[in-house]
N, C-alpha and C positions, 0 to 999 in steps of 0.2 A: 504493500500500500504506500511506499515509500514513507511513513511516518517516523517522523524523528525524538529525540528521546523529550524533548518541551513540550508535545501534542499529546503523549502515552498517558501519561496521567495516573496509571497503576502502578503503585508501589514496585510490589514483584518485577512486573516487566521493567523498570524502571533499573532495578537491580543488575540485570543482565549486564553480558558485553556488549557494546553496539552491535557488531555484525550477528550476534545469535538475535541481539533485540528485533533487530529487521526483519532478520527469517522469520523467527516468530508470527511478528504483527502481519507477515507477507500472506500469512495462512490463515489470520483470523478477518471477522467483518465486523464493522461497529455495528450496534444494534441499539432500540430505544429500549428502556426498561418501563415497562407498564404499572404503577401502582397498582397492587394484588392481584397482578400476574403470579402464576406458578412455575417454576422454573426445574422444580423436580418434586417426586411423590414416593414415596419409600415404597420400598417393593417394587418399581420400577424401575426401567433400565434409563441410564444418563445419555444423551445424546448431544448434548454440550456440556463444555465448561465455558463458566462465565468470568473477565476480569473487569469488575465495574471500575468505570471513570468518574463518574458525579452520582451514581445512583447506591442505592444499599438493600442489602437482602438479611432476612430475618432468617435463621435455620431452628424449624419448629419441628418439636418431639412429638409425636403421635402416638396414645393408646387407646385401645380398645374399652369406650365406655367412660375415657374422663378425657376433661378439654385437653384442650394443645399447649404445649408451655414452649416459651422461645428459650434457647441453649445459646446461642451465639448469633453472630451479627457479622457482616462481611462488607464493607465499600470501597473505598481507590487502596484500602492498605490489603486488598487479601484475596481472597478467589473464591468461586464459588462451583464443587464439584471432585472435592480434591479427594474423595474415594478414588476416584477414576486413575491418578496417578498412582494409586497400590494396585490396579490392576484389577480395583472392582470395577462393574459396570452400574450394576445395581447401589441405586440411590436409600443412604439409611437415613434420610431425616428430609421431609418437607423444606425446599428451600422459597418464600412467596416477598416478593420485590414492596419493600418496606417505604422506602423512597424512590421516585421516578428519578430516572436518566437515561447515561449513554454506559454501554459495556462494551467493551470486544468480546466476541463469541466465535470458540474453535469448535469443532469438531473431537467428542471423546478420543476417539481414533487415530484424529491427526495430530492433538496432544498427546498423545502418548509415544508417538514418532518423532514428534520434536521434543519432548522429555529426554526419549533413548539417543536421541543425537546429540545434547547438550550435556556436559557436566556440569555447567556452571547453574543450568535450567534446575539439573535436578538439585543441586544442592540447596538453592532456593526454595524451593518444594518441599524439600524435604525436612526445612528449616519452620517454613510455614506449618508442617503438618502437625512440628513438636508445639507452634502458637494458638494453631486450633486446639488441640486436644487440651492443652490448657486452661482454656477459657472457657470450654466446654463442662470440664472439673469444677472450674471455679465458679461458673452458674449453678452445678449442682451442690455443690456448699451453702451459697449464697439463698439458694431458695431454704435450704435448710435449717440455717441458723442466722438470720439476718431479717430483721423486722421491715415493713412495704415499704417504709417511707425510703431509709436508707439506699432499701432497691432501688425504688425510683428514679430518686437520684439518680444513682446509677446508668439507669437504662437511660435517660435522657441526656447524662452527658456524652455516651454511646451514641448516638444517633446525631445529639450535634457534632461531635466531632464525624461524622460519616454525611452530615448532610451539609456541613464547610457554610451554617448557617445559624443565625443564634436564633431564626424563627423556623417552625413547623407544619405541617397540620397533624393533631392529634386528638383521638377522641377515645373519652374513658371506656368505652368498650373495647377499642384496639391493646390499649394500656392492659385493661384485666386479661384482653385474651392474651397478651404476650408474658406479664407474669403473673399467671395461673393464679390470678385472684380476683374474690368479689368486686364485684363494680364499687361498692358502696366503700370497701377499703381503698380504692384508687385514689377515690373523691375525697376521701377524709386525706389520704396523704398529701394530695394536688392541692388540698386546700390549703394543707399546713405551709406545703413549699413558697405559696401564692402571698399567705400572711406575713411569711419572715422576709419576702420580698427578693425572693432567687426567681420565679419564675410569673410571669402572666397567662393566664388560661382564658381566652374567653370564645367558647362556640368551637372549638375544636382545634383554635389557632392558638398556637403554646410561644414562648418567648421566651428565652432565658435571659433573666435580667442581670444574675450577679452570678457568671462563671465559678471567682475562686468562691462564694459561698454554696455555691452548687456543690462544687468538691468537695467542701467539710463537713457537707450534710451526708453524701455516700459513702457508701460502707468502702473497707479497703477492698472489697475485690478489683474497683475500679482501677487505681494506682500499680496494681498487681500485672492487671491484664497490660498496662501500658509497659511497664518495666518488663517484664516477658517482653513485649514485642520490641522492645527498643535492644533488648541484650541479645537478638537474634538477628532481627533485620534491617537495624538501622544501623 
């Protein structure tokens, strides 16, 4: 596509050498990301990987008979589909486009061609896979021992930093369905955040008004998840 490394916008690709970077990007296409678009279904086979540029994807747990819980979060620092470089094809977790944008999108198949041709590709990969799994842990901590509010936090500095924007749209049923809580505990947390004057909510439109006080209302997973990613891929 001839894109050069200013236009890539994906961390990962980003990382490359120039001449694997171009191969790369030469094989993938950009694509729009559709708000609650679905992007893969567990138990299903993957047919792309995704590397968002401005857009971000939600990677939601699925069981039989209780809601859905969101586990991890994927935008311009990460990838979406990264079974498929161990050589599954089959999809283990709902991936459903949280924020609208642009991705580049390969091909499972052709990624995994350009993966075995690159060392430098996989070590990146392979580098990301130890940052997912991570934060995947650390959600499952997190919903464990760590009260909504906290969460919250959490998940919205998550998303501002993946949405490169201090406003949103959000609404408290999205909010409960991503962490697996009552509507009515959202709203009490949203409100608290709202009072101490970190964030505005009003109709579904969210704002973060005070970053570092945002940070010292969320729990440590947040700090965590960032330090993992900065001690591997930055």
């Amino acid at each position: 596509m001839g894109a050069d490394m200013a236009t890539v916008q994906n961390h990962l690709i980003k990382l490359l050498p120039r001449s694997d970077r171009l191969k790369f990007l030469s094989r993938c296409e950009e694509v729009q990301l559709v708000l609650a678009d679905v992007l893969s279904v567990p138990g299903e086979a993957t047919p792309y990987v995704y590397f968002p540029v401005d857009g971000f994807i939600s990677l939601v747990a699925t069981t039989d008979g209780s809601p859905s819980l969101e586990v991890g979060m994927v935008g311009r620092e990460g990838m979406v589909g990264v079974h498929v470089a161990l050589g599954v094809l089959t999809a283990p977790l709902r991936a459903v486009v949280q924020g609208a944008g642009s991705s580049w999108r390969i091909s499972s198949k052709a990624f995994q061609k350009e993966l075995a041709a690159s060392e430098a590709f996989q070590r990146v990969v392979d580098r990301y896979v130890c940052v997912l799994m991570a934060q995947l842990t650390t959600s499952a901590a997190c919903l464990r021992f760590h009260e909504i509010g906290p969460r919250l936090a959490r998940w919205l500095l998550m998303s501002q930093d993946r949405a490169h924007s201090d406003s949103f749209r959000m609404t408290h049923e999205f909010l409960a369905y991503m962490l697996g809580v009552r509507r009515v505990g959202i709203t009490a947390a949203a409100g608290a955040l709202q009072q101490s004057g970190l964030i505005e909510y009003t109709r579904g439109d969210l704002t973060v008004l005070d970053r570092a006080g945002l940070e010292a209302a969320a729990c440590g997973c947040y700090t965590a998840d960032r330090k993992g990613y900065a001690d591997l891929l930055e």
